[in-house]
C-alpha positions as CSV (number, residue, x, y, z in Angstrom):
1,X,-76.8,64.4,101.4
2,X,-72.8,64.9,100.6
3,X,-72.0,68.0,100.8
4,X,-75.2,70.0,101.3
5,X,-73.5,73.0,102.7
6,X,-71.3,73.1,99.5
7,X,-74.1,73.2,96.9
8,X,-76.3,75.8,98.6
9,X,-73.5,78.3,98.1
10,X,-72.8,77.4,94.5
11,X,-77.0,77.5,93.6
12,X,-77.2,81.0,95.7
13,X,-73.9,82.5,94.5
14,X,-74.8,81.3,91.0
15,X,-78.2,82.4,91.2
16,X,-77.3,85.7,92.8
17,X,-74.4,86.5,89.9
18,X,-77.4,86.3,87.0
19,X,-79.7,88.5,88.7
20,X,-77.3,90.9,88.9
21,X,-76.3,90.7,85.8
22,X,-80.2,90.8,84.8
23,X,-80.3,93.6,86.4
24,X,-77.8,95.5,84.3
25,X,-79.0,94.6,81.3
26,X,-82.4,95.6,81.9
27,X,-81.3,99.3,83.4
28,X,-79.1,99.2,80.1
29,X,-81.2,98.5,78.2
30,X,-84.2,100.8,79.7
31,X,-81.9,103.9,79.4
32,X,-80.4,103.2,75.9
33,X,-84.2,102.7,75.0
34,X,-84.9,106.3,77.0
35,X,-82.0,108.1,75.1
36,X,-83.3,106.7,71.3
37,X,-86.7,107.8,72.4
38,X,-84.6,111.5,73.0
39,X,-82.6,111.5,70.0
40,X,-83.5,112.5,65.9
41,X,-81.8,109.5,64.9
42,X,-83.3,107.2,61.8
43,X,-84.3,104.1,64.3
44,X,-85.1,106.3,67.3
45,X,-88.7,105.3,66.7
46,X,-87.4,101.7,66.7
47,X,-87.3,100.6,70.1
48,X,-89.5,102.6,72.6
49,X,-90.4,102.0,75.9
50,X,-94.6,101.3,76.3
51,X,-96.4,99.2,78.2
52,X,-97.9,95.9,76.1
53,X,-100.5,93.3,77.5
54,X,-101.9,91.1,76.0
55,X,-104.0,87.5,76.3
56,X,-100.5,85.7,75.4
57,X,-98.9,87.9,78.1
58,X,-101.7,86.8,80.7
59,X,-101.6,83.3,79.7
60,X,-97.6,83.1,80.1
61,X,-98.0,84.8,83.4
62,X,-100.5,82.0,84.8
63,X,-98.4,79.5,83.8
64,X,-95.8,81.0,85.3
65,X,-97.2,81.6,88.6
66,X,-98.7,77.4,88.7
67,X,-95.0,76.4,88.3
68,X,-93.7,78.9,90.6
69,X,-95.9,77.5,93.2
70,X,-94.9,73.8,91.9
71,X,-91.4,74.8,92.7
72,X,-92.4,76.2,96.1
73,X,-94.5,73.4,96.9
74,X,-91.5,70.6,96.0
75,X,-89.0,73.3,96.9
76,X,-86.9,71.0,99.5
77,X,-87.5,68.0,97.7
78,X,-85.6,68.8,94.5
79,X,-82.8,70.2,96.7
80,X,-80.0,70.5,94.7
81,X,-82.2,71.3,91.5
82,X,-84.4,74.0,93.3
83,X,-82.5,77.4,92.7
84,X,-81.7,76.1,88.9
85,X,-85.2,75.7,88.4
86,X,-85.4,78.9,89.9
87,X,-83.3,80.2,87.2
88,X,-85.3,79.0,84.5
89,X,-88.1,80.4,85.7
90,X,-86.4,83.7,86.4
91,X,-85.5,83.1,83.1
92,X,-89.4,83.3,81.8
93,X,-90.0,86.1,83.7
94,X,-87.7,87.7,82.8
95,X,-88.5,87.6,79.2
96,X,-92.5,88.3,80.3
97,X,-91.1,91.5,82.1
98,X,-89.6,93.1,78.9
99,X,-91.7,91.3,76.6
100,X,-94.5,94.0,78.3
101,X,-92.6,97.0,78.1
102,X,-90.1,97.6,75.5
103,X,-91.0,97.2,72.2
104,X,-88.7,96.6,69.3
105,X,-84.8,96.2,69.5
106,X,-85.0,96.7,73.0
107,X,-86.7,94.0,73.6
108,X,-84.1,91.9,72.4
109,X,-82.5,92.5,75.7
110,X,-85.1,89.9,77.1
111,X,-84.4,87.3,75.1
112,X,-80.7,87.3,76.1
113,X,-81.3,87.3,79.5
114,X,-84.0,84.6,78.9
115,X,-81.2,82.5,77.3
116,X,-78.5,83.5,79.7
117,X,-80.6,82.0,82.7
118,X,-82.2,79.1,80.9
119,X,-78.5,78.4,79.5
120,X,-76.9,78.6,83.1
121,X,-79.9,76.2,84.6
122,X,-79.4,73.6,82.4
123,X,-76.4,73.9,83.0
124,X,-75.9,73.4,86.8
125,X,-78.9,70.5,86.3
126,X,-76.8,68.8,83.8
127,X,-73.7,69.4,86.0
128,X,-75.3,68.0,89.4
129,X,-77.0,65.0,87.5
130,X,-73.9,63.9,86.2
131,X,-72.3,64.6,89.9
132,X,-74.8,62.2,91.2
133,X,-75.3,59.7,89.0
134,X,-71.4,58.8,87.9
């Protein structure tokens, strides 16, 4: 395949770049929740920080984990697509992680990140099919 070398950089640089910047929102938004949870404001007992599960949680879970090991199964066979369907998946669990333990505003901070990841796969899918296919 053209320029192999060139794609696995962008996919792990990419990929590398949003779980970082996961990362920073969740710690963000883990301590802003922490200090709310400290303060006598009016909406400190907005957003709190608990631990939820539920049957919806378990059920997005186990799909989550069948395509996970879809992906890992195919992994090399979707090559360039892999680590953007990595994202999107990232992207879910991301969303599951926060779903099960912020409650309220804060959890609002999953749902960005969900979109942020989701956003930037579709993305470099959209980008690489269009690189292929022109």
């Amino acid at each position: 395949m053209r320029n192999k070398e060139r794609f696995q950089k962008i996919n792990w640089i990419v990929f590398g770049a949003l779980l970082f910047v996961g990362l920073l929102l969740l710690s963000e938004g883990f301590d802003g929740t922490r200090k709310l949870v400290d303060s006598q404001s009016f909406d400190a007992g907005q957003s709190r920080l608990e631990f939820r599960w539920d049957s919806s949680q378990t059920a997005l879970a186990a799909v989550l984990l069948f395509f996970s090991a879809i992906l890992a199964i195919v992994w090399k066979r979707v090559f360039p697509f892999n680590v953007p369907l990595a994202m999107i998946l990232s992207g879910f669990f991301y969303a599951l992680f926060t779903m099960a333990y912020l409650t309220g505003w804060g959890g609002i901070i999953g749902f960005v990140g969900f979109v942020l990841f989701v956003s930037v796969g579709v993305i470099m899918i959209l980008s690489y099919t269009v690189y292929f296919f022109r």
